[in-house]
ZAMARGU-4260 file (C-alpha; in steps of 0.2 Angstrom, whole numbers, plus 5000, padded with zeros to 4 digits):
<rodrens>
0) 4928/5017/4951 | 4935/5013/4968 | 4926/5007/4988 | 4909/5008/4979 | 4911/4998/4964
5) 4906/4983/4973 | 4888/4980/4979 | 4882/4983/4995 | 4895/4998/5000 | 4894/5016/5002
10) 4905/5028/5004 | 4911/5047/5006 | 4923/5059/5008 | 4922/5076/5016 | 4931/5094/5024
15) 4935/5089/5039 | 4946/5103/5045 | 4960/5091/5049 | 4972/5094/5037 | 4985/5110/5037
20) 4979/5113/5019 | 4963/5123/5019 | 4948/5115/5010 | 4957/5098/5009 | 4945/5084/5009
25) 4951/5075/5024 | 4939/5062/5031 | 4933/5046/5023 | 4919/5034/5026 | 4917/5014/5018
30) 4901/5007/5025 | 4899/4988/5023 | 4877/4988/5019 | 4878/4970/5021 | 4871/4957/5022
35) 4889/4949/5027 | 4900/4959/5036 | 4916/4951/5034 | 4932/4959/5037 | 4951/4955/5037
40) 4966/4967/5040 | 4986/4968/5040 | 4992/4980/5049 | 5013/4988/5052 | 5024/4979/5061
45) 5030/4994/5068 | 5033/4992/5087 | 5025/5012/5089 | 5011/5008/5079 | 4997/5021/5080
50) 4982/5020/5090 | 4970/5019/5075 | 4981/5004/5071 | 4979/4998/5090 | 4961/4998/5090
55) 4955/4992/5071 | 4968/4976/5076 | 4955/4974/5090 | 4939/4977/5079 | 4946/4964/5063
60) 4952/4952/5075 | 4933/4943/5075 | 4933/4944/5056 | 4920/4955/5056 | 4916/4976/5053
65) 4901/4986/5046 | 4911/5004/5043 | 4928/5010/5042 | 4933/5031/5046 | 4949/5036/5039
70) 4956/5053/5040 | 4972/5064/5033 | 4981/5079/5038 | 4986/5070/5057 | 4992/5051/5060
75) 4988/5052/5081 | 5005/5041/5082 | 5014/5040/5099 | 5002/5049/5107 | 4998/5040/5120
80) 4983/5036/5130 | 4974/5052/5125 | 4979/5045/5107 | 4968/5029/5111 | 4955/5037/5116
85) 4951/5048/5103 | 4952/5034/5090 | 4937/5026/5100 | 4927/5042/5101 | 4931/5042/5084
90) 4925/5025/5081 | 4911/5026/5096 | 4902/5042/5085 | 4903/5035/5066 | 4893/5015/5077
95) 4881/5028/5084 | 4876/5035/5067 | 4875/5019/5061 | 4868/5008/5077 | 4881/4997/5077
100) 4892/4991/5092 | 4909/5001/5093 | 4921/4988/5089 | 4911/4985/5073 | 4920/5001/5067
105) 4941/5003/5061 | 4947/5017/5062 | 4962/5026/5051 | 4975/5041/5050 | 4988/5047/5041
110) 4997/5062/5042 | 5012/5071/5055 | 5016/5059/5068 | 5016/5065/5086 | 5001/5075/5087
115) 4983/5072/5090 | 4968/5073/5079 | 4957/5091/5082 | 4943/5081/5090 | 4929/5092/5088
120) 4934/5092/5069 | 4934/5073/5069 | 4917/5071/5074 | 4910/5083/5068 | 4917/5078/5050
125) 4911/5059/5055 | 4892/5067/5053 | 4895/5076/5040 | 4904/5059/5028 | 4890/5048/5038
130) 4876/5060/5029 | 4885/5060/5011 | 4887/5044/5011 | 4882/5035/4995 | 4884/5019/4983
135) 4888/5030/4966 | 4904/5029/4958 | 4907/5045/4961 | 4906/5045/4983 | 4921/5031/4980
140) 4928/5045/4970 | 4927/5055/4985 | 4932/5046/4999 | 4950/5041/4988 | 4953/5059/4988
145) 4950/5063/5006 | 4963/5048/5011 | 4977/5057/5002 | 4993/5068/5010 | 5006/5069/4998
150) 4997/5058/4986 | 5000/5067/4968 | 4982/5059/4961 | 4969/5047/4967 | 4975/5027/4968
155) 4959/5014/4964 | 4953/4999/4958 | 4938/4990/4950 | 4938/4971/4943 | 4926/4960/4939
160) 4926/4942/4945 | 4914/4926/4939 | 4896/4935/4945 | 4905/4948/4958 | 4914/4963/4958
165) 4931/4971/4969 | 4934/4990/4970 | 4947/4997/4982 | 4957/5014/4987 | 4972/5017/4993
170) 4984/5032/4996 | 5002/5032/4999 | 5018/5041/4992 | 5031/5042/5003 | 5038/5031/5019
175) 5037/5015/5010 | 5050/5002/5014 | 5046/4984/5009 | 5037/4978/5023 | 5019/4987/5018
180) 5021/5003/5013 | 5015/5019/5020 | 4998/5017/5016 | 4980/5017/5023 | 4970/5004/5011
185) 4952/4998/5008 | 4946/4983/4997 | 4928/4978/4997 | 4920/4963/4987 | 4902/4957/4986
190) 4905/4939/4985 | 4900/4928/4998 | 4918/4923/5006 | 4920/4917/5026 | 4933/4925/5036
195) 4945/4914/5035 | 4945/4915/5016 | 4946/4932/5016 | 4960/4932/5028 | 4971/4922/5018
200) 4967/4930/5000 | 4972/4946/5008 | 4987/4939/5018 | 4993/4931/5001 | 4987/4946/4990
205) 5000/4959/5001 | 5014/4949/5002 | 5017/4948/4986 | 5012/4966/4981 | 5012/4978/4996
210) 5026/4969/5005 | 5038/4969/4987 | 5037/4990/4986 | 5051/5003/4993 | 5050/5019/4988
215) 5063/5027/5002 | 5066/5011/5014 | 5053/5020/5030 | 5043/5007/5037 | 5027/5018/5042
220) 5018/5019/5060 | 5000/5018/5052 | 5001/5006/5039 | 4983/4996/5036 | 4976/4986/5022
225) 4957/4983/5026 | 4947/4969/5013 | 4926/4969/5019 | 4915/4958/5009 | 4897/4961/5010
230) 4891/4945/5001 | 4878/4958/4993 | 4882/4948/4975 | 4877/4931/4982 | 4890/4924/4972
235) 4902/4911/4983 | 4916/4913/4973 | 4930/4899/4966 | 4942/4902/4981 | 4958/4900/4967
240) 4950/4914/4959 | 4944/4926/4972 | 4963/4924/4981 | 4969/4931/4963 | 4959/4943/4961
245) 4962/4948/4977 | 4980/4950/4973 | 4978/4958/4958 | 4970/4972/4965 | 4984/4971/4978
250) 4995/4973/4963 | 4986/4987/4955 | 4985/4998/4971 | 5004/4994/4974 | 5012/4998/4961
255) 5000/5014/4958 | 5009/5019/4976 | 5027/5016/4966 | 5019/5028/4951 | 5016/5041/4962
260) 5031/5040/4973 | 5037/5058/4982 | 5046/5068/4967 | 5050/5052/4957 | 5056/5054/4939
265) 5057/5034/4938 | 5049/5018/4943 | 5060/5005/4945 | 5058/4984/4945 | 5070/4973/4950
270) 5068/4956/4944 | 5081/4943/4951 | 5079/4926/4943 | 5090/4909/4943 | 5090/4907/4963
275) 5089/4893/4972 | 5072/4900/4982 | 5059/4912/4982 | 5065/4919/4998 | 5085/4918/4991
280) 5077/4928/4977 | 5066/4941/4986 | 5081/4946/4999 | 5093/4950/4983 | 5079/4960/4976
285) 5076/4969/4990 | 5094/4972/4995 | 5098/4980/4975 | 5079/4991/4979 | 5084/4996/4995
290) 5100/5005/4987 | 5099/5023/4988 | 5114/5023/4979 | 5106/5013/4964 | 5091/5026/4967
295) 5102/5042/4962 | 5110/5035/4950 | 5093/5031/4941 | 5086/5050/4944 | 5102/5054/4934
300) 5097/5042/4920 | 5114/5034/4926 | 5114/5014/4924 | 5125/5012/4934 | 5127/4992/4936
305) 5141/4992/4948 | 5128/4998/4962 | 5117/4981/4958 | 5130/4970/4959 | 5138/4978/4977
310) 5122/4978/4984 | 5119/4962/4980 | 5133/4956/4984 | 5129/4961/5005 | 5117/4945/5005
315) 5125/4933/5013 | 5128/4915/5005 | 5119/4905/5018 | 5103/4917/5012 | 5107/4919/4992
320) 5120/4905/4987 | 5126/4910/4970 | 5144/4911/4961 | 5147/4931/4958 | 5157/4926/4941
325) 5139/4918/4933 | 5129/4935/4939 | 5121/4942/4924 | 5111/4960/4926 | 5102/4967/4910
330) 5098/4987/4911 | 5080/4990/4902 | 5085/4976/4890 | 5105/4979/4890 | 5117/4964/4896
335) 5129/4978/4905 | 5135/4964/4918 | 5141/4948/4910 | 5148/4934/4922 | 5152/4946/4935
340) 5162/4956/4922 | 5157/4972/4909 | 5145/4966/4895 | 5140/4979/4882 | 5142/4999/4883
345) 5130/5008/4899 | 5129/5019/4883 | 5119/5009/4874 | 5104/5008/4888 | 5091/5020/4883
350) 5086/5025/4900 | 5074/5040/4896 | 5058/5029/4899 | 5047/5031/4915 | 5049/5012/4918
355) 5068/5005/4921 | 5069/4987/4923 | 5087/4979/4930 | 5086/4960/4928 | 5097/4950/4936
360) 5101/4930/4934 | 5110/4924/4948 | 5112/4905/4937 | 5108/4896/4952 | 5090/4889/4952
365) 5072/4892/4944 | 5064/4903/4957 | 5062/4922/4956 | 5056/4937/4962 | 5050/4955/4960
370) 5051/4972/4971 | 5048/4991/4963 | 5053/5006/4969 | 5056/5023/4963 | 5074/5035/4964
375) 5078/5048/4974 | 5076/5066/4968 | 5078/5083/4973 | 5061/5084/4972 | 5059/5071/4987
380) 5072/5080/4998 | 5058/5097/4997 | 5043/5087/5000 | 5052/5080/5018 | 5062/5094/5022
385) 5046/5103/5023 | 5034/5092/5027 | 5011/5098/5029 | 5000/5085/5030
</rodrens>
């Protein structure tokens, strides 16, 4: 299950002829049927953001959008003007199909940075997705494939809320730093929500999900996390709830991306508890996440505590106030670090599993906080050595 999963949305995926690999499928369409056409979006911060994410910040900015294009195999990042304008054509051919007005469309790349898109490929693949689309299971299917570079497998989700349904998509595998990840994303809902209240469920729903990963610390030019509710379900949902489950599919699509991560043998959550805020907690997470130090030392199933506590220890005080000599960091269930001092043998941390956890109490408060990431391998150096999109 995936886009389609909730009512009132179709979708496909399609050859293109964008991407370097032959008989890829490389363009995606998501078609909100309605009868709402609400939309919110989240976008980089990246200050050479693409133009695809230059023009869909224009298209969300009402709240509203009836289709979204997404394509692989070519990011059009810093390309200019010339860039700009082929994400409107882009946009301008899929609203023509579908008689609506061009800024009712987003439009999505990910791929190599610097080039731009093969036009004629574009929109002729935009005809080709816009007559394949469909509401089965297996069109969502589709269009998760075509969205991925990379990707080593598909990334969706499908829940079920009180009377209404959320599916979603996303790829991404490499260039994720904790600030979004590398990734292009679509959640759709049929519950009846406003705008606003989708805004904030999805504002709330990526920062703790999408915003809490890091695979290789690379804050992407392209990142964009789309949610469109088509109200098809009629249900007006418990807002508590719908901003849950919004976030749990958030949290599902995240961490999928941290279990896919370029050559990674490991997936890796760090959990620091015991501060005296969430913030305190999330920058001493994200500081031990960020180590690729830490990140070697797990491809080599090395717990190697000492590069937790050095990394932590570059937060400053007025950030993370804690006393180093109560610090406490568990290895997969192991008390290695004990008051800032040896605790049992590294040797007895079994660290063969695909999941490591390194939990740290810093003895100061009641607040917490959790970011994944994965380690560096050789695998990763090939991949971006030799990057094809």
């Amino acid at each position: 299950m995936s886009v389609t999963f909730a009512q009132g949305f179709s979708a496909s995926g399609v050859v293109a002829g964008i991407s370097a690999v032959e008989g890829k499928k490389d363009m995606a369409v998501v078609v909100n049927d309605g009868p709402l056409d609400v939309a919110a979006g989240v976008f980089t911060a990246n200050r050479f953001c693409a133009a695809p994410v230059q023009w869909s910040r224009k298209a969300v900015a009402d709240g509203h959008i009836k289709a979204v294009v997404l394509n692989s195999g070519c990011a059009n990042a810093c390309t200019g003007e010339a860039g700009y304008r082929q994400s409107a054509d882009t946009a301008a051919k899929l609203a023509g199909l579908l008689n609506v007005a061009d800024a009712d469309i987003a439009v999505c790349s990910t791929g190599m940075i610097g080039d731009l898109l093969p036009l004629d490929n574009v929109l002729s693949g935009v005809e080709l997705a816009h007559n394949a689309l469909s509401s089965s299971s297996e069109a969502g299917e589709l269009a998760a494939e075509a969205i991925l570079t990379t990707d080593t497998k598909k990334k969706t989700v499908a829940l079920e809320g009180a009377g209404y349904r959320i599916g979603g998509m996303v790829k991404g595998s490499g260039m994720i730093a904790p600030q979004l990840a590398t990734m292009l994303c679509v959640i759709t809902t049929d519950a009846k929500v406003s705008a606003e209240q989708a805004r904030k469920a999805l504002s709330a729903g990526v920062e703790t999900s999408f915003n809490r990963i890091d695979v290789d610390g690379c804050m992407s030019t392209n990142d964009t996390v789309l949610l469109l509710a088509s109200g098809a379900s009629g249900v007006e949902p418990d807002e508590d709830e719908f901003d849950a489950m919004v976030a749990k599919a958030c949290a599902s699509l995240s961490r999928q991306i941290i279990g896919d991560g370029e050559g990674a043998s490991h997936d890796i959550r760090v959990t620091v508890t015991g501060a005296t805020s969430e913030d305190a907690a999330l920058a001493c997470a994200r500081a031990v996440a960020a180590s690729n130090l830490l990140k070697c030392a797990v491809c080599g199933n090395d717990p190697n505590w000492g590069r937790v506590v050095s990394s932590l220890g570059t937060v400053p005080a007025d950030v993370a106030p804690y006393d180093p000599n109560n610090v406490t960091v568990d290895v997969n269930g192991v008390r290695v670090c004990d008051g800032g001092k040896p605790g049992r043998p590294r040797s007895e941390v079994d660290m063969t599993p695909r999941e490591v956890h390194f939990d740290i109490d810093l003895g100061e408060g009641d607040n917490q906080a959790t970011v994944w990431t994965d380690d560096l391998t050789h695998e990763y150096v090939h991949i971006n050595a030799d990057y094809e999109s």
